[in-house]
VOBA-1610 file (N, C-alpha, C; in pm, whole numbers, padded with zeros to 5 digits, always signed):
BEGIN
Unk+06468+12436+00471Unk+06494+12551+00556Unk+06405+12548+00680Unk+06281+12537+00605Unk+06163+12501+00754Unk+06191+12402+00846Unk+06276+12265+00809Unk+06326+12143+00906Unk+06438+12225+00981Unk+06548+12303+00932Unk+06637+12369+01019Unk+06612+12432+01093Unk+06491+12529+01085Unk+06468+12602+01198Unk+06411+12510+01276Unk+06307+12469+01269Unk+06233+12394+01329Unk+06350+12279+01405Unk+06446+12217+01419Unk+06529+12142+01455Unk+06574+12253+01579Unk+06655+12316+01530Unk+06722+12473+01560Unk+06620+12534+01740Unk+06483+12514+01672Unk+06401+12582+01772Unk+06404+12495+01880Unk+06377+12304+01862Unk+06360+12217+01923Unk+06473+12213+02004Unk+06625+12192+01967Unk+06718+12217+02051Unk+06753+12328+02151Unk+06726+12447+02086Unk+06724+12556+02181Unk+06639+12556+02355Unk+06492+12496+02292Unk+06445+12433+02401Unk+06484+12295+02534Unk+06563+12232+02449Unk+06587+12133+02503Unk+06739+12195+02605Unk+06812+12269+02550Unk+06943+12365+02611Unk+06855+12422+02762Unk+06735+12481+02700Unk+06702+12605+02846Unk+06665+12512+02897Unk+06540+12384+02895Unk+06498+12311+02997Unk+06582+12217+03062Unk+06698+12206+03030Unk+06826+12120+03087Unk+06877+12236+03175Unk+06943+12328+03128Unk+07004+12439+03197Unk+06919+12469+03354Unk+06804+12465+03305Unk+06682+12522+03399Unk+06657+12372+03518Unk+06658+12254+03468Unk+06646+12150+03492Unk+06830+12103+03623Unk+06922+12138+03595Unk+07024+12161+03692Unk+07073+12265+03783Unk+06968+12324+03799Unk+07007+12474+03878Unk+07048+12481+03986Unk+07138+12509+04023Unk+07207+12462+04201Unk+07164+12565+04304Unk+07105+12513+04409Unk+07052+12589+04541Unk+07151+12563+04598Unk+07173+12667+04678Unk+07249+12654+04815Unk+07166+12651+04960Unk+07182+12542+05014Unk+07076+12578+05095Unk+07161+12642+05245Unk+07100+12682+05342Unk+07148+12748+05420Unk+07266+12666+05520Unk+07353+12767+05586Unk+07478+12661+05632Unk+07404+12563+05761Unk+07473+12435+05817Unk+07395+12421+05958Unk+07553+12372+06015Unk+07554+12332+06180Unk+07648+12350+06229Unk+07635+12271+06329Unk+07696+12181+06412Unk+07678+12081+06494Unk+07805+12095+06618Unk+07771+12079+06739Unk+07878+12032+06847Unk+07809+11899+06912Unk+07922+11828+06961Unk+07949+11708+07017Unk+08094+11699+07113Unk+08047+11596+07213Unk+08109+11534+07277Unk+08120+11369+07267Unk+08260+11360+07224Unk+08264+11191+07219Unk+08412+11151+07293Unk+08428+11014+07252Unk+08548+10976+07336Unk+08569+10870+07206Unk+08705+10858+07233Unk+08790+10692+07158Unk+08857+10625+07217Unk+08821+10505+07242Unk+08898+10424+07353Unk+08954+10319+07225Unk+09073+10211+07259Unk+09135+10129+07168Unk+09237+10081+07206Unk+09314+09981+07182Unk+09406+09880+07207Unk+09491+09882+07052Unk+09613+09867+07092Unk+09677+09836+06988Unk+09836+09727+06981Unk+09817+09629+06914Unk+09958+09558+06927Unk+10056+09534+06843Unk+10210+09636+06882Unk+10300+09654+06815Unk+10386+09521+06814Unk+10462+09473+06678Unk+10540+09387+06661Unk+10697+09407+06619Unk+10813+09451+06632Unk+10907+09489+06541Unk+10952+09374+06468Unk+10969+09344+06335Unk+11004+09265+06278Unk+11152+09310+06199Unk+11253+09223+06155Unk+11375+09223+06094Unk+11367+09332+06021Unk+11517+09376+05986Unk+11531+09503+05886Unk+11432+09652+05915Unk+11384+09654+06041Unk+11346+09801+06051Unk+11157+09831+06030Unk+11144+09710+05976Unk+10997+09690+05953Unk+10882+09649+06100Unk+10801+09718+06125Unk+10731+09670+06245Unk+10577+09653+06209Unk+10493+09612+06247Unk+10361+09539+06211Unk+10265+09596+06346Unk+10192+09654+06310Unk+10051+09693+06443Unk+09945+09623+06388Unk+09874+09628+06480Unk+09719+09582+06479Unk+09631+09646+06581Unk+09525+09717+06561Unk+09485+09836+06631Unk+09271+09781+06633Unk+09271+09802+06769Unk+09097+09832+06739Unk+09077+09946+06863Unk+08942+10015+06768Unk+08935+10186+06831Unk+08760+10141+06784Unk+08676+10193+06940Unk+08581+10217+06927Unk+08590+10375+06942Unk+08440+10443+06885Unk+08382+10588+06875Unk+08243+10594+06921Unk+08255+10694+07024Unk+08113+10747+07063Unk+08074+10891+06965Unk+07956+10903+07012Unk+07887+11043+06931Unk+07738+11065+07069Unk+07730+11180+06967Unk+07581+11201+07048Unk+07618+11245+07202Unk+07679+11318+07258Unk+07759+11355+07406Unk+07730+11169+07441Unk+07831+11106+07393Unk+07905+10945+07392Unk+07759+10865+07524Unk+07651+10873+07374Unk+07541+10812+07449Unk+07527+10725+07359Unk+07577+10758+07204Unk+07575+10613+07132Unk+07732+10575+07028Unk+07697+10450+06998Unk+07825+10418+06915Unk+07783+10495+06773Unk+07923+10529+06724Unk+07910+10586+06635Unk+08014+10482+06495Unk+08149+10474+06554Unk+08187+10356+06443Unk+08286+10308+06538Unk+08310+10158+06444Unk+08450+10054+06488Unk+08563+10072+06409Unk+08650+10074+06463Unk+08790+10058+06321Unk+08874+09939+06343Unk+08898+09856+06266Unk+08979+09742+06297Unk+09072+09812+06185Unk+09201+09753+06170Unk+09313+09793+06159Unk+09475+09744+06124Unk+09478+09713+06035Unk+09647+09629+06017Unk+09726+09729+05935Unk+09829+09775+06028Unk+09960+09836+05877Unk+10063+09820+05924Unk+10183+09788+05848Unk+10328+09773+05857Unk+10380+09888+05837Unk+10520+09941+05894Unk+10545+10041+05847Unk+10710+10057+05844Unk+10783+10123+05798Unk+10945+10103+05773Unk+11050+10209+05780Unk+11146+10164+05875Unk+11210+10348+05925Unk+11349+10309+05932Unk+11358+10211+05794Unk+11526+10168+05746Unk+11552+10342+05727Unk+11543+10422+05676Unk+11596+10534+05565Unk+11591+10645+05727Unk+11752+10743+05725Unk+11736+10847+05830Unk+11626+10937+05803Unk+11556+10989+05949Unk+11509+11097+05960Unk+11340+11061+05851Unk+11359+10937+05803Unk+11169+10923+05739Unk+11133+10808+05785Unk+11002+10785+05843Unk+10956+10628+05830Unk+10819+10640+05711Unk+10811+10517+05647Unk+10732+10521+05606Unk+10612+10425+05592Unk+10484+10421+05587Unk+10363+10342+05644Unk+10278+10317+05508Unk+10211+10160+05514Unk+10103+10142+05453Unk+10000+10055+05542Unk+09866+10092+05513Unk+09777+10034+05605Unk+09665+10003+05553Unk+09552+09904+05654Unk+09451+09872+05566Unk+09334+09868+05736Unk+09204+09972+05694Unk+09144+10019+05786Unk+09052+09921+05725Unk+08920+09916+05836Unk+08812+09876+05808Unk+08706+09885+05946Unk+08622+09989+05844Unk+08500+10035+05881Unk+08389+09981+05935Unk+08319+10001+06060Unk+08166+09930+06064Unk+08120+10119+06140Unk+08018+10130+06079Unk+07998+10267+06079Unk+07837+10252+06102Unk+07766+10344+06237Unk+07632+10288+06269Unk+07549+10430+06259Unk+07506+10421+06086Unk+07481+10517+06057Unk+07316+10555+06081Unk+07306+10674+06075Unk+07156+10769+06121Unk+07030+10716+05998Unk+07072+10656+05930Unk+06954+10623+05839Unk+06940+10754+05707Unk+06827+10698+05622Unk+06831+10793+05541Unk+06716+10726+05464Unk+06693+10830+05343Unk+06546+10789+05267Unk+06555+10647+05255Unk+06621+10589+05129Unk+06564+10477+05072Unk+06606+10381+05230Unk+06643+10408+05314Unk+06628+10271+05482Unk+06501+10374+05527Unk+06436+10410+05474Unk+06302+10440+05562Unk+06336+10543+05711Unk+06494+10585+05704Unk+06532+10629+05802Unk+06568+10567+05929Unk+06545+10452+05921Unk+06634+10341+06004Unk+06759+10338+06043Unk+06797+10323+06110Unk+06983+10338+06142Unk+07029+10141+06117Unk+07086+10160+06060Unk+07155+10025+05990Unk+07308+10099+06026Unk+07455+09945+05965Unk+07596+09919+06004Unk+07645+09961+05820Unk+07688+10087+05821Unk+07728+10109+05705Unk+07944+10059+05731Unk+07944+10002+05641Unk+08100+09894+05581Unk+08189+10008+05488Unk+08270+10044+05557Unk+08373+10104+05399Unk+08520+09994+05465Unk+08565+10077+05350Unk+08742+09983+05325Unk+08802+10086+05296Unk+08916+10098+05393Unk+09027+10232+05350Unk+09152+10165+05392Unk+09185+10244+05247Unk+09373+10222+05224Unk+09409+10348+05285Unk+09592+10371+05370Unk+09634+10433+05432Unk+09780+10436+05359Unk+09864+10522+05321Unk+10001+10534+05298Unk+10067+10644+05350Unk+10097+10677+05406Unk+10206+10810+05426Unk+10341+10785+05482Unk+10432+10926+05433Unk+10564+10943+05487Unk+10563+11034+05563Unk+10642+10981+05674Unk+10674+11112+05795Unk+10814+11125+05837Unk+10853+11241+05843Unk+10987+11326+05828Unk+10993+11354+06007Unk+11075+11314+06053Unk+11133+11294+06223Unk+11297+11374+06201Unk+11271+11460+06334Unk+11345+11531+06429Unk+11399+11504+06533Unk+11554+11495+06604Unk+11509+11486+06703Unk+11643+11588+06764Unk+11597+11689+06858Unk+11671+11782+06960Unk+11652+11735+07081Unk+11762+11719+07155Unk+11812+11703+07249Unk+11663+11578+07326Unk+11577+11650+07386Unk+11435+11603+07457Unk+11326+11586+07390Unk+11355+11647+07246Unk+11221+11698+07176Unk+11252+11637+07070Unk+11132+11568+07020Unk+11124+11532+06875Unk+10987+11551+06793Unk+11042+11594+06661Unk+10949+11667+06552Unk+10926+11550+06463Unk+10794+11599+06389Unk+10785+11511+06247Unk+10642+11601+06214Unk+10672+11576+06028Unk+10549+11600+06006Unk+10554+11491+05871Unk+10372+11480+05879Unk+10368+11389+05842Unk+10292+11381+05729Unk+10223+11323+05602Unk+10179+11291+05487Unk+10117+11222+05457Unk+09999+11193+05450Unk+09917+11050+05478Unk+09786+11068+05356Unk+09835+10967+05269Unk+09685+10965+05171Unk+09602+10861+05226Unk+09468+10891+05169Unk+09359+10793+05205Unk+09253+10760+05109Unk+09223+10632+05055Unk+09141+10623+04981Unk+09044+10535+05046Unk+08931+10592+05060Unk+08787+10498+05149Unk+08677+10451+05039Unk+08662+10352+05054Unk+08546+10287+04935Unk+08450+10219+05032Unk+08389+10303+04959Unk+08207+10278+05040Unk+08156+10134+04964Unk+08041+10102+05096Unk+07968+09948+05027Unk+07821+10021+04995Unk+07796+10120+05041Unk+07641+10148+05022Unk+07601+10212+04901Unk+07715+10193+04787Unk+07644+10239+04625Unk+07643+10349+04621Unk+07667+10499+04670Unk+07620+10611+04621Unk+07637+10665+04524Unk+07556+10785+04456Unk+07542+10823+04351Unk+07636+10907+04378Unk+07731+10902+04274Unk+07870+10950+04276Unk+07873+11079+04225Unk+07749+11174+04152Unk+07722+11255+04171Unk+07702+11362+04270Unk+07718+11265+04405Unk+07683+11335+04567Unk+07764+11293+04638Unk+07833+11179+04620Unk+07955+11142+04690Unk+08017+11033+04614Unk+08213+11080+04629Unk+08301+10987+04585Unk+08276+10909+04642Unk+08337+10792+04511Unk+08345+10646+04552Unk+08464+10602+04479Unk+08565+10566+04537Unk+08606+10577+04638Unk+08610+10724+04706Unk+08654+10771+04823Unk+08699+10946+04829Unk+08807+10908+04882Unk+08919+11033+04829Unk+09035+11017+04826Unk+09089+11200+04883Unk+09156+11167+05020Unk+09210+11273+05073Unk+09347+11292+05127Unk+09411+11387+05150Unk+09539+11416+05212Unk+09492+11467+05337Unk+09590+11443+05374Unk+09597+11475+05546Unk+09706+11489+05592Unk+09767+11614+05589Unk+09937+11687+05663Unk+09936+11698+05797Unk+10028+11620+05892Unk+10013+11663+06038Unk+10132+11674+06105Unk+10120+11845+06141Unk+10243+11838+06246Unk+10278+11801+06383Unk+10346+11793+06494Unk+10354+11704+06541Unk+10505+11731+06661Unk+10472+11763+06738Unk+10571+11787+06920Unk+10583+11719+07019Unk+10726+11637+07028Unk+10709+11537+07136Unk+10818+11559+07285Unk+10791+11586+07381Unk+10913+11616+07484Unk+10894+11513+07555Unk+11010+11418+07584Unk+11052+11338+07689Unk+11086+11397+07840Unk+10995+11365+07958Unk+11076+11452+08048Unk+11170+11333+08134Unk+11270+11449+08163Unk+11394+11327+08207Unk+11368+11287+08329Unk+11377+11139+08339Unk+11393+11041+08510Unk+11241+10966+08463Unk+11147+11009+08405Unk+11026+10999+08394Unk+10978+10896+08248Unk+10834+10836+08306Unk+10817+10766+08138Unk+10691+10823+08088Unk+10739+10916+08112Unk+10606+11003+08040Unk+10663+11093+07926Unk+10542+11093+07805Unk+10600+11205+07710Unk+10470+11315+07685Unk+10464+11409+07712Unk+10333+11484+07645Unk+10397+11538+07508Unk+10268+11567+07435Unk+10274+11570+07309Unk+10158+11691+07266Unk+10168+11780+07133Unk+10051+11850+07078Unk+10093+11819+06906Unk+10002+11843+06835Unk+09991+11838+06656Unk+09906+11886+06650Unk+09874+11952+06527Unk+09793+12000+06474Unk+09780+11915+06320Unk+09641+11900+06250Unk+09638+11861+06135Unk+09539+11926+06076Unk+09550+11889+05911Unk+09487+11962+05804Unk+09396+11879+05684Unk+09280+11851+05703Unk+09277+11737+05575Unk+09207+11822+05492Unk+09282+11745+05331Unk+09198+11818+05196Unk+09135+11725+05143Unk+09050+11736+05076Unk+08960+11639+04991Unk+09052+11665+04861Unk+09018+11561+04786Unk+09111+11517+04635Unk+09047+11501+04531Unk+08921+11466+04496Unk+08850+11398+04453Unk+08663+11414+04440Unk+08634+11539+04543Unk+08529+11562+04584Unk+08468+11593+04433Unk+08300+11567+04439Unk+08221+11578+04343Unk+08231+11675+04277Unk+08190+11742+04129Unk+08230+11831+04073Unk+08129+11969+04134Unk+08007+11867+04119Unk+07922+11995+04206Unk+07906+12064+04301Unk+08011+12057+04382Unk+08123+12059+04519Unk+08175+12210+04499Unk+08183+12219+04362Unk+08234+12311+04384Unk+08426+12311+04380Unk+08460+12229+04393Unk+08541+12194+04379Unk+08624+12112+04484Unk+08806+12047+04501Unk+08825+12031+04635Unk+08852+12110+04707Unk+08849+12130+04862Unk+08804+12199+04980Unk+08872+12147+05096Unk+08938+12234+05184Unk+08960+12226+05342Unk+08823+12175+05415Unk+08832+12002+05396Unk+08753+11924+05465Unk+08738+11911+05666Unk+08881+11924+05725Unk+08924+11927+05811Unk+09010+12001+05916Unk+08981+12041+06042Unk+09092+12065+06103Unk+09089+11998+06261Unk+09195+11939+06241Unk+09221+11868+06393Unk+09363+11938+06503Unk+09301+11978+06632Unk+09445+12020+06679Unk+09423+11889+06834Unk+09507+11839+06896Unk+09515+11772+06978Unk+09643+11783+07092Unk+09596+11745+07232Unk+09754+11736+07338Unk+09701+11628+07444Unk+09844+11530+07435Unk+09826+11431+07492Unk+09918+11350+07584Unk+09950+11334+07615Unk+10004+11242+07732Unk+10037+11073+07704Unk+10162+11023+07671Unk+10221+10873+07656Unk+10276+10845+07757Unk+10232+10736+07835Unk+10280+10708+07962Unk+10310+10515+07974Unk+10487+10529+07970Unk+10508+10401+07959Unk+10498+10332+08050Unk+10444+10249+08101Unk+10414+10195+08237Unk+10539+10056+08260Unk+10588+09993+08168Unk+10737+09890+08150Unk+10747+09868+07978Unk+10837+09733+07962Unk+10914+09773+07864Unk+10795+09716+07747Unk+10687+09662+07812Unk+10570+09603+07727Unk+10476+09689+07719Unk+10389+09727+07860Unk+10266+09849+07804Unk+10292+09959+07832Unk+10212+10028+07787Unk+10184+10174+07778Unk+10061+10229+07773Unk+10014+10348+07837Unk+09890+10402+07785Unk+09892+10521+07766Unk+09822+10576+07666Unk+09841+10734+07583Unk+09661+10778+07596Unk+09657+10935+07695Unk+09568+10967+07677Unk+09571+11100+07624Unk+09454+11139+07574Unk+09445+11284+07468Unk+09283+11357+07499Unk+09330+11453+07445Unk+09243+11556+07408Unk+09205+11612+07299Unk+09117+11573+07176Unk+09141+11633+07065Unk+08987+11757+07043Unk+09026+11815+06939Unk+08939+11945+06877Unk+08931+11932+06751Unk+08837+11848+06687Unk+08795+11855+06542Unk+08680+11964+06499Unk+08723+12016+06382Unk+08623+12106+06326Unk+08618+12057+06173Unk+08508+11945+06166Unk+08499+11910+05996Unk+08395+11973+05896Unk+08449+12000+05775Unk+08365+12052+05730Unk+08323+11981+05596Unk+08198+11978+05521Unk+08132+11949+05487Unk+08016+11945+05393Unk+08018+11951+05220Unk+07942+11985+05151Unk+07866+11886+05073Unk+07722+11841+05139Unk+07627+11710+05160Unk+07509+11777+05009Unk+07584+11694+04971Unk+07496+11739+04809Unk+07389+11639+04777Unk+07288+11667+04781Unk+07145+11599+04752Unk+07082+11634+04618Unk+07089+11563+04480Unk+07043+11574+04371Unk+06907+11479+04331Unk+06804+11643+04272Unk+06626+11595+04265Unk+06610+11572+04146Unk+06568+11462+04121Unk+06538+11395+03955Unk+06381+11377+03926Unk+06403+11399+03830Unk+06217+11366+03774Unk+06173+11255+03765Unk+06097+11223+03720Unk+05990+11095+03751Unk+06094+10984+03705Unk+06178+10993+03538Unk+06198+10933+03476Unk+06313+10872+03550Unk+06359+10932+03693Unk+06480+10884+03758Unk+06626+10914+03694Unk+06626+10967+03580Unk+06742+11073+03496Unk+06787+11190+03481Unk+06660+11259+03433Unk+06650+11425+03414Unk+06702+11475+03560Unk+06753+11568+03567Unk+06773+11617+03725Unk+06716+11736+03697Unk+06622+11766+03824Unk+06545+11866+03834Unk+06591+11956+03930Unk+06683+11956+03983Unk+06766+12066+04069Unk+06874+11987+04163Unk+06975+12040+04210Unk+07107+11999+04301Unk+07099+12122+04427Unk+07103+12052+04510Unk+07084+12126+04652Unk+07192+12051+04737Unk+07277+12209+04755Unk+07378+12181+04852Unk+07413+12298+05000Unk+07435+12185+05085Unk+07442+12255+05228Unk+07571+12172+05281Unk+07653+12347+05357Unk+07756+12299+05400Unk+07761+12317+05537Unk+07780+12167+05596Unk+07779+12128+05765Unk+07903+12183+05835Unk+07928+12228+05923Unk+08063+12235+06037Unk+07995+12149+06186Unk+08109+12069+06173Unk+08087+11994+06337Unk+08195+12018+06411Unk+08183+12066+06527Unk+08234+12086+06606Unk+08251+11966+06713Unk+08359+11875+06721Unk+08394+11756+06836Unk+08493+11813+06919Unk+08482+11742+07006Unk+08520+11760+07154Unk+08573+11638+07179Unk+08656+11582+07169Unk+08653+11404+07172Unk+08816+11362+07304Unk+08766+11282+07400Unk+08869+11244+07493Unk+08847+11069+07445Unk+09001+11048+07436Unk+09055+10919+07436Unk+09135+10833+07517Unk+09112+10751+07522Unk+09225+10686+07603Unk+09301+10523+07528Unk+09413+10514+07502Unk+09470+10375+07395Unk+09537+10319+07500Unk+09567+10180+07443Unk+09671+10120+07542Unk+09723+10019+07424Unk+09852+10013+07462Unk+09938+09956+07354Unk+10024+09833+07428Unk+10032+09749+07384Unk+10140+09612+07399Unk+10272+09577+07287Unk+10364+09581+07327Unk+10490+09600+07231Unk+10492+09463+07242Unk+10497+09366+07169Unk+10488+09201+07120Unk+10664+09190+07173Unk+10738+09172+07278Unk+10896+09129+07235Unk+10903+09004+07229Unk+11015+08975+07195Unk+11094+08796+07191Unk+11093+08799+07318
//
């Protein structure tokens, strides 16, 4: 009877100092604006049966575009046999020139992910104007190991975007506006759960210059948001001694400019 309690008492303790041992802080919100730009090239191919092939590179500024922030190189095919849908798969890749952090001593080092791209988009078209909205999953897999406790690995999000295009007549110009929405899928449990990660609204300008280039410039308005979970462990590098989470909003401002080459026979 004396080993049961005594067991009984030992566990009870071990319940509160665990309980007590994960206690989640919230720490206070913080909030960021920026000015950046995206400049990039991209070269379209149409291939047989409805299938066409791009290849895309897009640099990113940050910091009011005083430094690089990431590269995207870029291959996806995509297919618009079926009325009124095309549909896309793609394969991104990351060089990302990140701010540093504890274990880099706070050094800024070239952080590497790999992201898969799939979506279907649903096309309109009235008279001058054409609609679509669109569906796009994303799965990004990081190279820098994180504790998946604080961030997915891979992270996996949706991203819905609508989408207004008017041709004006005699002219090779099209302006354009969308708005988009991204959700997280997958986010950590201590997150809180998944969350309205994103909102992007943008208006832009496609200007065909002949039957090969083109250049498309924009204006976009991102507001991302953000819950950067930092978990404190005890000596033993196991026990967790508290989870502290703070949720970021950044505010971008970002002007682009692309230029595209249509590959013909």
């Amino acid at each position: 009877m004396k080993n049961k309690f005594l067991l009984f008492i030992i566990l009870s303790l071990f319940i509160i100092t665990n309980m007590k041992a994960q206690d989640i802080y919230h720490e206070p919100d913080t909030s960021y604006t920026d000015v950046t730009t995206r400049v990039g090239f991209s070269v379209r191919k149409e291939l047989p049966r409805k299938f066409q092939i791009t290849w895309e590179e897009e640099l990113r500024t940050k910091s009011n575009v005083s430094e690089i922030d990431r590269i995207h190189s870029s291959l996806g095919v995509s297919y618009s046999g079926i009325e009124y849908l095309k549909l896309g798969l793609g394969y991104v890749f990351q060089s990302i020139w990140h701010d540093g952090k504890k274990k880099t001593n706070y050094e800024k080092y070239w952080d590497f992910r790999h992201r898969i791209e799939a979506d279907v988009t649903g096309n309109y078209k009235y008279m001058r104007w054409k609609f679509s909205l669109r569906e796009r999953f994303l799965t990004t897999f990081r190279t820098d190991d994180p504790n998946k406790l604080e961030k997915a690995n891979p992270k996996m999000a949706l991203r819905s975007r609508l989408y207004a295009e008017y041709s004006i007549f005699g002219k090779p110009l099209r302006p354009y506006a969308s708005f988009e929405i991204s959700n997280t899928l997958n986010a950590p449990a201590y997150a809180s759960g998944n969350y309205i990660d994103g909102l992007r609204s943008e208006v832009g300008l496609k200007w065909r210059l002949n039957m090969r280039n083109s250049l498309e410039f924009f204006y976009r308005f991102d507001v991302n948001y953000n819950r950067d979970i930092d978990i404190d462990y005890k000596k033993d590098k196991v026990t967790i001694k508290g989870i502290y989470i703070t949720k970021q909003r950044d505010f971008n401002n970002i002007i682009g400019v692309f230029y595209t080459f249509d590959w013909l026979e």
